[in-house]
C-alpha positions as CSV (number, residue, x, y, z in Angstrom):
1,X,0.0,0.0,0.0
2,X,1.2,3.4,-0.7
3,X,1.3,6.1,2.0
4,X,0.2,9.6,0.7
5,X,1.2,12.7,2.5
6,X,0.7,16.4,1.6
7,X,3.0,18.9,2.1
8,X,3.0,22.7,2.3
9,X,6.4,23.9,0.7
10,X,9.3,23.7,-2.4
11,X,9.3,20.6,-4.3
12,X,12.7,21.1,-5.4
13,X,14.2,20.6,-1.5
14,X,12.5,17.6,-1.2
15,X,14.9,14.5,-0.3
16,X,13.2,11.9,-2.0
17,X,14.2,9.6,-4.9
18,X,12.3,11.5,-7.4
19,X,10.8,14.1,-7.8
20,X,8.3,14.4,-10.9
21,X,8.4,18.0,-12.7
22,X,5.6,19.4,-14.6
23,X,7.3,19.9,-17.6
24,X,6.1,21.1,-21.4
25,X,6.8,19.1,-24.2
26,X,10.4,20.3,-25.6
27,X,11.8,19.3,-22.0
28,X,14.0,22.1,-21.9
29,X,12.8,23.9,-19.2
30,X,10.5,26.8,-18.3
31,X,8.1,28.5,-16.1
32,X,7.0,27.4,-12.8
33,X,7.9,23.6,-11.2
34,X,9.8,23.5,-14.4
35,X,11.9,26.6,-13.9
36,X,12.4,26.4,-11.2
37,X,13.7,22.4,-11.3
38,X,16.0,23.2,-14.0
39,X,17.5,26.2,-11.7
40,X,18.3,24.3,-8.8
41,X,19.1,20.8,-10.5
42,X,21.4,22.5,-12.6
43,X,22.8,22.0,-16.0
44,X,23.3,18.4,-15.7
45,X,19.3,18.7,-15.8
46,X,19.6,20.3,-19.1
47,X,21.9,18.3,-20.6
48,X,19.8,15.2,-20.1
49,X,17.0,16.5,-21.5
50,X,18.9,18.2,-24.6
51,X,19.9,14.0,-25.2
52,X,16.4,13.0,-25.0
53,X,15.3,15.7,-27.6
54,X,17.9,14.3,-30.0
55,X,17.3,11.0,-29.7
56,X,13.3,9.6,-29.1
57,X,12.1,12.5,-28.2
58,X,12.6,14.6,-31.1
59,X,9.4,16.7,-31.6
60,X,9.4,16.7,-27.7
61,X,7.5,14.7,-24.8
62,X,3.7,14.1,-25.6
63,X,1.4,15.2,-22.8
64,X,0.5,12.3,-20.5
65,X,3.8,10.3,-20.9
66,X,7.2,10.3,-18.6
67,X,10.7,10.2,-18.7
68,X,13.5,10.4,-16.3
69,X,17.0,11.9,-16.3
70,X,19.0,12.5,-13.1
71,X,18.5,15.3,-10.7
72,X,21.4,16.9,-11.0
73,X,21.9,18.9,-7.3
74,X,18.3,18.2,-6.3
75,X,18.4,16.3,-3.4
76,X,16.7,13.7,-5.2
77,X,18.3,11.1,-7.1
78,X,16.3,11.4,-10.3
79,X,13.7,13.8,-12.1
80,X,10.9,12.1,-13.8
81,X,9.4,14.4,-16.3
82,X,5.9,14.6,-17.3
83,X,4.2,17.0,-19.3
84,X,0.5,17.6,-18.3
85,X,-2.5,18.6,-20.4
86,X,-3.6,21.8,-21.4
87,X,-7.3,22.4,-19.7
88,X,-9.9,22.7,-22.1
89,X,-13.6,24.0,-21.5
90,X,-14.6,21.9,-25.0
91,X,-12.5,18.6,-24.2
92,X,-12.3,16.3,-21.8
93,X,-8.8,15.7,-21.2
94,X,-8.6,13.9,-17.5
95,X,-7.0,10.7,-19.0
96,X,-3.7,12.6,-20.0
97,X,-3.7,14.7,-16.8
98,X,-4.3,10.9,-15.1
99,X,-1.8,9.2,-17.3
100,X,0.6,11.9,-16.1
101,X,0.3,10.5,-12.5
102,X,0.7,6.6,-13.7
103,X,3.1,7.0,-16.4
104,X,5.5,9.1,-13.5
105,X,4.7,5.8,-11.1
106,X,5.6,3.2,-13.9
107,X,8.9,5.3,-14.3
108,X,9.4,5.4,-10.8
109,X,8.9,1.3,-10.4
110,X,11.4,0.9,-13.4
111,X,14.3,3.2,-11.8
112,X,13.5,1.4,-8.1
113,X,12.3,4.6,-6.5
114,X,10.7,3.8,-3.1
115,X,9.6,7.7,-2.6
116,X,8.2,10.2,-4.9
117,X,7.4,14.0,-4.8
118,X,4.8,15.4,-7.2
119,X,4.0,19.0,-7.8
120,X,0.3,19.7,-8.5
121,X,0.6,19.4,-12.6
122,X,-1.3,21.3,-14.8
123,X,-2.5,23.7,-12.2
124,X,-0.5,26.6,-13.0
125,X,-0.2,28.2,-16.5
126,X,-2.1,24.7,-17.8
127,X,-5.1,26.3,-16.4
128,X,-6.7,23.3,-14.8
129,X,-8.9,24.0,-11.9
130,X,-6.9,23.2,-8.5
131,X,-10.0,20.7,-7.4
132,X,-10.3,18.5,-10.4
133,X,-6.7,18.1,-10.6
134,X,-6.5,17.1,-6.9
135,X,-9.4,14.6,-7.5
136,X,-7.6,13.0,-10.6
137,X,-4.6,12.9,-9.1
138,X,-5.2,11.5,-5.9
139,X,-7.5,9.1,-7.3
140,X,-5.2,8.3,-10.2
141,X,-2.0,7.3,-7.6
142,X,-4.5,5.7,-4.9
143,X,-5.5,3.1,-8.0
144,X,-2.3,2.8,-9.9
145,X,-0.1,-0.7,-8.8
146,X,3.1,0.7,-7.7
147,X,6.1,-0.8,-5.4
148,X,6.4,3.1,-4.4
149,X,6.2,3.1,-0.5
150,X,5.4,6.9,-0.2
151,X,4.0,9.6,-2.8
152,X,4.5,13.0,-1.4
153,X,2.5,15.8,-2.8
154,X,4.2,19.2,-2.6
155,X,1.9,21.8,-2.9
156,X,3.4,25.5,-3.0
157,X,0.5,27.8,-1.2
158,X,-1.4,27.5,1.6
159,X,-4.7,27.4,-1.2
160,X,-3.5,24.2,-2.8
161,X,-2.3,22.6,0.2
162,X,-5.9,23.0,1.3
163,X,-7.5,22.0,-1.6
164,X,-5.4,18.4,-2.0
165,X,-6.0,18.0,2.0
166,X,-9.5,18.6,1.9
167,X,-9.8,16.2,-1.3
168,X,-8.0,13.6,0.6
169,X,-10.1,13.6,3.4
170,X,-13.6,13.4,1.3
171,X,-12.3,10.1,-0.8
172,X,-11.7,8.8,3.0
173,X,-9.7,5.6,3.5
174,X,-7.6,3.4,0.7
């Protein structure tokens, strides 16, 4: 069984063995979780994804899928990178924003990770509204088979923190 916990604060300090970013397609950085990722991993961060881009991942990472590269000086061992859906009023898109969450775990069981941090994807410039993506996302890791022992969700306000808790609390026990 896989313990969830919430946590008010800076994915990018967290000491876990991967930490997923919320990444746009081309993989080479940008606003938000992924700027600020790519800052404090450092160029090894870049460099990984610059090899990815010019090898399978030409025309860049399709939303819903996951990579990994290393984490560079995170204090994590490895960066999974997944690149959530853009939120759309005429399109249902919760499978890729739910893919995003199982496609990081499937990563995670191939590299051996036993703890992962995830950022609230899609919830920033994506546009998706903070409550639905709690819902999927929480749902999404509660039913995903995973040898991950803890998924840590690292919400950066005091709104969002709120918002997952309170979402937590209303799906009630595992």
């Amino acid at each position: 069984m896989t313990d969830i916990t919430l946590v008010r604060g800076d994915i990018t300090e967290q000491a876990v063995d991967a930490v997923v970013n919320a990444a746009n397609s081309s993989l080479l950085g940008g606003g938000g979780v992924d700027g600020a990722i790519h800052r404090r991993g450092g160029p090894q961060i870049l460099a990984a994804c610059r090899e990815l881009r010019s090898s399978q991942y030409g025309r860049g990472l399709p939303a819903g899928q996951a990579v990994a590269t290393t984490a560079g000086r995170l204090p994590a061992r490895w960066v999974i990178h997944t690149v959530g859906p853009v939120h759309s009023e005429q399109e249902d898109r919760s499978a890729l924003l739910a893919s995003c969450h199982r496609e990081s775990l499937r990563r995670a069981d191939e590299l051996g990770a036993e703890t992962v941090a995830f950022p609230a994807i899609s919830t920033g410039v994506y546009r998706w509204p903070l409550a639905d993506a709690a819902r999927i996302a929480l749902t999404t890791v509660r039913q995903t088979q995973t040898r991950v022992i803890e998924v840590r969700f690292v919400l950066f306000d005091d709104p969002a923190y709120t918002v997952f808790r309170d979402t937590l609390d209303a799906l009630g026990p595992a």
